[in-house]
C-alpha positions in Angstrom: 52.2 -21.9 68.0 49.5 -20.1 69.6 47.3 -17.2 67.2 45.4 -14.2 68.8 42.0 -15.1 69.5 40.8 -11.5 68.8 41.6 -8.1 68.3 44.8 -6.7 70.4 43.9 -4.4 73.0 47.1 -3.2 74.4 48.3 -6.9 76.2 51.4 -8.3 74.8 51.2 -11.4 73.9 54.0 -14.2 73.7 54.6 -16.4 71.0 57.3 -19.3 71.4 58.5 -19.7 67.9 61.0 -22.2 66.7 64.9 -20.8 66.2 64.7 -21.3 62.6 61.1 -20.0 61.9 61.3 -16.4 62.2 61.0 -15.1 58.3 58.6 -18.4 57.2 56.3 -17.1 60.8 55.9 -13.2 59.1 55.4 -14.8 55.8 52.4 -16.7 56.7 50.9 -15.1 59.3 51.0 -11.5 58.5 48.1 -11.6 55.4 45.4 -13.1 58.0 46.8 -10.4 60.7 45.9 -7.8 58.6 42.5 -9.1 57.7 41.8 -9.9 61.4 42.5 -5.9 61.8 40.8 -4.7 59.0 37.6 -6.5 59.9 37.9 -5.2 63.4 37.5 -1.3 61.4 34.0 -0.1 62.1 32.2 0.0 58.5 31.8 2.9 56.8 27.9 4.4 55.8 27.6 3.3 52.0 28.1 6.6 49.7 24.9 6.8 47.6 25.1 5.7 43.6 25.9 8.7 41.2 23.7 8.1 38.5 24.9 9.5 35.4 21.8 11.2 33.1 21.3 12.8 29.4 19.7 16.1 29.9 18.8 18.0 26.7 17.9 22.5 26.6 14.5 22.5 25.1 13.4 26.2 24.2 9.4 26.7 22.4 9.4 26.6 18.6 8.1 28.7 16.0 4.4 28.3 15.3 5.7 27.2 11.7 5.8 22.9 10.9 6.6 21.0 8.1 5.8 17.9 7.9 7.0 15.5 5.5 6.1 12.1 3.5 7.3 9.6 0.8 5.5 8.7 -1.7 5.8 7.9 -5.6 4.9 9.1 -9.3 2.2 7.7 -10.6 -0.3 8.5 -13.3 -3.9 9.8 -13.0 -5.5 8.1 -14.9 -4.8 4.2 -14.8 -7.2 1.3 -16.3 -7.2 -2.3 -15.0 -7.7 -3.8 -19.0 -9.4 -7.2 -19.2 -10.9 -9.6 -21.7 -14.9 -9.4 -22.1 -15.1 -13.3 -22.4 -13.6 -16.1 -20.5 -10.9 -17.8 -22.3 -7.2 -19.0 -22.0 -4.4 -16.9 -22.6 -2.6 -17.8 -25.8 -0.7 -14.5 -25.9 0.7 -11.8 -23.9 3.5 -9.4 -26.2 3.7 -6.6 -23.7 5.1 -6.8 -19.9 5.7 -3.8 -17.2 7.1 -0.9 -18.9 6.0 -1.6 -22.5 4.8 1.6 -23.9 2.0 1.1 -26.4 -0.3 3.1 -28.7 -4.2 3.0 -28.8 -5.1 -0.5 -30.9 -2.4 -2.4 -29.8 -3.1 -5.6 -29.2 -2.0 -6.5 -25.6 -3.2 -9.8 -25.4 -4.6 -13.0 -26.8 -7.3 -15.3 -25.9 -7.5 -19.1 -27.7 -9.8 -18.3 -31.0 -10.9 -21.7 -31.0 -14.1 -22.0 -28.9 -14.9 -18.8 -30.3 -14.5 -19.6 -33.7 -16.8 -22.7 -33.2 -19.4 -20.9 -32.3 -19.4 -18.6 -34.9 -19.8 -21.0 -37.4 -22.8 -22.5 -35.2 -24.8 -19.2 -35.4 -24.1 -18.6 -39.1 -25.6 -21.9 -39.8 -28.5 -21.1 -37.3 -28.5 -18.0 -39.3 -28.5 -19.4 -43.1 -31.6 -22.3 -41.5 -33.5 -19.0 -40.6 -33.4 -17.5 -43.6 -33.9 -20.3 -45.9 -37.2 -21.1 -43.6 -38.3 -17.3 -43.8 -37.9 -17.1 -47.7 -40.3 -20.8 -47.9 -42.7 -19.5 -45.1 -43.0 -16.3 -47.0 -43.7 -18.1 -50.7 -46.4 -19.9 -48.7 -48.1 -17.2 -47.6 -48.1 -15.2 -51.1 -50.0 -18.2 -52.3 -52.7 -19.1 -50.0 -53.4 -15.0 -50.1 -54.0 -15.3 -54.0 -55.9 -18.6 -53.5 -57.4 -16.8 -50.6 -58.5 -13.9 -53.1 -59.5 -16.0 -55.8 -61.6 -18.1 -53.4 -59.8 -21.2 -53.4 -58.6 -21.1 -49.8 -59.8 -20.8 -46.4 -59.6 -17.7 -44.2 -57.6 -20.3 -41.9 -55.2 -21.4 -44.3 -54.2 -18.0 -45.0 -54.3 -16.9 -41.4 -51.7 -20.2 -40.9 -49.5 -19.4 -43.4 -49.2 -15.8 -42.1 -48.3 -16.9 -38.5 -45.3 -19.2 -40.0 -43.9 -16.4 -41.8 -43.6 -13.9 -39.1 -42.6 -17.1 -36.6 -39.4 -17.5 -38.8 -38.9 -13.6 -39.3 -38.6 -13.9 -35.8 -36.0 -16.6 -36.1 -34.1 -14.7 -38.6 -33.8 -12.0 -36.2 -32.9 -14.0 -33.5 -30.2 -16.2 -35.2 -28.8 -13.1 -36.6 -28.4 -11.1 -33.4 -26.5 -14.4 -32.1 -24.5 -14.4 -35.2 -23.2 -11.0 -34.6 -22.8 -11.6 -31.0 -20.5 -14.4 -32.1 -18.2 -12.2 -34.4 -17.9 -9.9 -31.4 -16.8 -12.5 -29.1 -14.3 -13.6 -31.6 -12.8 -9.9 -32.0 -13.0 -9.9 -27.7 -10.3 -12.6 -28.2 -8.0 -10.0 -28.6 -7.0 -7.2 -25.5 -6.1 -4.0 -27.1 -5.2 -0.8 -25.8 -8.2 1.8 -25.6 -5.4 4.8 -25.2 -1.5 5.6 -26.0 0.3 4.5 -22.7 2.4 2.3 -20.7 2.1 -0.7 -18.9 2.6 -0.7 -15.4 1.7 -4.1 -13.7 0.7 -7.7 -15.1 -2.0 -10.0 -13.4 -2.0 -12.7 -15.8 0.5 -14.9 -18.1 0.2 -17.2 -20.8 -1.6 -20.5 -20.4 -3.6 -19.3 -17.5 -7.7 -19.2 -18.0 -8.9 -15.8 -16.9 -12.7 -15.2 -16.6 -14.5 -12.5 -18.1 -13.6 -8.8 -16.6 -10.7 -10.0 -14.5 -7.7 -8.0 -14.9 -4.6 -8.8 -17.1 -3.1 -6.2 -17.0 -3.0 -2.0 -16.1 -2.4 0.6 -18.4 -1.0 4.0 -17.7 -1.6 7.3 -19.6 1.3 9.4 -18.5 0.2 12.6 -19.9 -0.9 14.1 -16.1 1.2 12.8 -13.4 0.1 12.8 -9.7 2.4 12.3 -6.7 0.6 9.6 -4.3 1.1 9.0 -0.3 -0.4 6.6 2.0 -1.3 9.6 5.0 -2.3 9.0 8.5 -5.6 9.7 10.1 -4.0 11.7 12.7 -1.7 13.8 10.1 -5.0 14.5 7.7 -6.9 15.8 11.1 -4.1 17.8 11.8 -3.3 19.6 8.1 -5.1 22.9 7.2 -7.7 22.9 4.0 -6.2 22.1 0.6 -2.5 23.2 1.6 0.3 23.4 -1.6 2.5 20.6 -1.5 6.1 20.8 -2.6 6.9 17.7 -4.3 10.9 16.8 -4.6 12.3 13.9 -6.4 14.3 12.2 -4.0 17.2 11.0 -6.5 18.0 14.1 -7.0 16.0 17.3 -4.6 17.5 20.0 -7.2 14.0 18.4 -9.2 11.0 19.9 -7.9 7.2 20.7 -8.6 4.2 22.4 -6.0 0.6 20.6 -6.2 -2.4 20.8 -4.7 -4.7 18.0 -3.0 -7.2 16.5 -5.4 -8.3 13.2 -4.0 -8.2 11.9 -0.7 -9.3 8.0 0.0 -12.9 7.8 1.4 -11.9 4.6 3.3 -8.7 3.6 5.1 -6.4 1.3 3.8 -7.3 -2.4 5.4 -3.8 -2.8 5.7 -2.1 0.1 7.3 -5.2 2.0 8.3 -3.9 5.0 6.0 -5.7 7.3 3.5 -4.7 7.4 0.1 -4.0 10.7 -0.7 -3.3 12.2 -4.5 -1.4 15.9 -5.5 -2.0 16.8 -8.6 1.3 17.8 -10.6 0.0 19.9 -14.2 3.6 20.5 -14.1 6.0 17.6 -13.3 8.7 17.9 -15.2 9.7 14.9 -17.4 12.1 13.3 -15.1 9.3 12.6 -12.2 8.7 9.3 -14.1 6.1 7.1 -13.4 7.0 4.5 -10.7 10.0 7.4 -9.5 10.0 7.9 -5.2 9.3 10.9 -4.1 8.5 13.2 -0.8 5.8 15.9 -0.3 6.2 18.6 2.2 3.3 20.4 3.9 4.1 23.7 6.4 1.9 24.6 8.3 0.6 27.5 11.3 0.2 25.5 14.8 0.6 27.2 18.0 4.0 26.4 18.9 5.6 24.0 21.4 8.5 22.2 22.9 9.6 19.6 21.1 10.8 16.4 23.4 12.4 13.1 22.6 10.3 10.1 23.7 12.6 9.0 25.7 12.5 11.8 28.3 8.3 11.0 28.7 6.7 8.6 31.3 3.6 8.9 33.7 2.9 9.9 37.2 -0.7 9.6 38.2 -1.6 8.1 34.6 -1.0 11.7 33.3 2.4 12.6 31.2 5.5 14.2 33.0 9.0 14.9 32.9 11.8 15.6 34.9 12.7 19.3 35.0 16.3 20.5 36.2 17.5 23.1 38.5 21.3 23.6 37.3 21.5 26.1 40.4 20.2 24.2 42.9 21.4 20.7 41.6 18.0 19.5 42.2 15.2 17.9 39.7 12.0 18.0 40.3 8.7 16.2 37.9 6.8 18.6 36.0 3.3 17.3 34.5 3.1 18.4 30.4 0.0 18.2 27.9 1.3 16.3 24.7 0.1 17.7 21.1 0.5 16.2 18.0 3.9 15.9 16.4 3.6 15.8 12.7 
């Protein structure tokens, strides 16, 4: 059986096939004819890609923006509360949340050490004054001696020096005697104000130097809303603007502040400022501790608003891709970018 070398071009061709072989021949052969022919087709010009794209209608906005933050309830005035001495902790009956009034003890240092010393400067204390009381006796006489003329100018001047060498001590011993009491009372943290307690630093058994923290104490009776804020937003925001403060368990709970203390130095760890609104009027459930979000409008120029998504560069400036519905075109279009708040 011969096959076509190429394509036909009008020739017949003859084929001697076997008497039994007709169907099997049209079976087999007439899958590669067809290729042979279809590759014989000139190829058509590859139709270009239709590229499906998002397109969004942008209009310019009002001149009015809000911009918004979370943040929490917190109280303005908070004390870190630690022991005057060094000492281990023996004693800790409060934890976060304990509310407390002013002398309540908060903590406990080990009395021991304390309590040893103590009894070392009363007994410095009691030496003193025994050595006063015989120093002074001493003098008294060799001044009547001294009168009488039965003593020397030197002895007298001796016996005066002793005496006011332990009035000294007496003085000195007794100032350590009552520094000793002190340190014994500074065994015990107590609370300089009512309030509540609203983080722990330290725990029983652990030694704690003198002024480290053990814990912070709260005094809820003025609230204040706080929020970490960016450079960029506190650049942007007009002078001392009211903030509308919403609880954000519930946004029926509202209160307006103003801006009473903003962070001198940027947080280390965010690179934010520290921002406080003072709330005269929270109302009782803007608990300390509760999350919240501020709101700040403000007058800009207005704008277009765009995705990020829809921005690149041409030239190492911004741009976007404008389009013309009626012509079915796009074309790049340089932009400015302002600040979005």
């Amino acid at each position: 059986m011969h096959r076509p070398a190429g394509c036909p071009q009008g020739g017949k061709k003859r084929f001697r096939l076997p008497a039994d072989g007709h169907r099997h021949f049209w079976l087999l052969v007439a899958i590669p004819l067809v290729a042979i022919l279809a590759g014989c087709d000139k190829k058509k010009a590859a139709e270009p890609d239709i590229r499906p794209v998002r397109t969004i209608t942008v209009a310019t906005e009002a001149g009015a923006e809000t911009t918004t933050l979370a943040g929490e309830i917190r109280a303005r005035y908070e004390s870190d509360l630690g022991f005057r001495i060094d000492g281990k902790i023996i004693e800790r009956p409060v934890d976060i949340g304990s509310t407390v009034k002013s002398g309540d003890v908060l903590a406990r240092l080990d009395p021991q050490p304390r309590q040893q010393d103590l009894q070392s400067a009363r007994a410095d204390a009691a030496s003193a004054q025994a050595t006063l009381t015989k120093n002074r006796a001493t003098e008294a006489r060799q001044a009547a001696l001294l009168t009488d003329g039965f003593a020397t100018r030197a002895n007298y001047d001796e016996a005066l020096a002793n005496r006011q060498t332990a009035q000294s001590q007496l003085e000195s011993t007794t100032a350590r005697l009552r520094q000793a009491e002190d340190n014994l009372g500074y065994t015990q943290l107590r609370a300089h104000a009512d309030g509540v307690i609203t983080a722990v630093s330290a725990n029983i058994g652990q030694v704690v130097s003198a002024g480290q923290a053990v814990v912070k104490l709260a005094q809820p009776g003025e609230r204040e809303a706080v929020f970490d804020v960016s450079d960029a937003i506190l650049s942007a925001s007009a002078k001392n603007p009211p903030v509308t403060v919403v609880l954000a368990s519930n946004p029926l709970i509202s209160a307006v502040g103003r801006v009473r203390y903003v962070s001198p130095q940027a947080n280390a760890t965010g690179r934010t400022y520290e921002v406080r609104i003072s709330l005269p009027d929270a109302p009782p459930a803007m608990r300390l501790g509760a999350t919240v979000t501020g709101s700040v409008s403000s007058d800009t120029a207005g704008g277009v608003e765009l995705p990020g998504s829809a921005l690149f560069e041409q030239d190492g400036k911004p741009a976007v891709w404008v389009v013309d519905r009626k012509a079915g075109t796009v074309a790049v279009k340089p932009i400015s970018i302002g600040l979005a708040l």
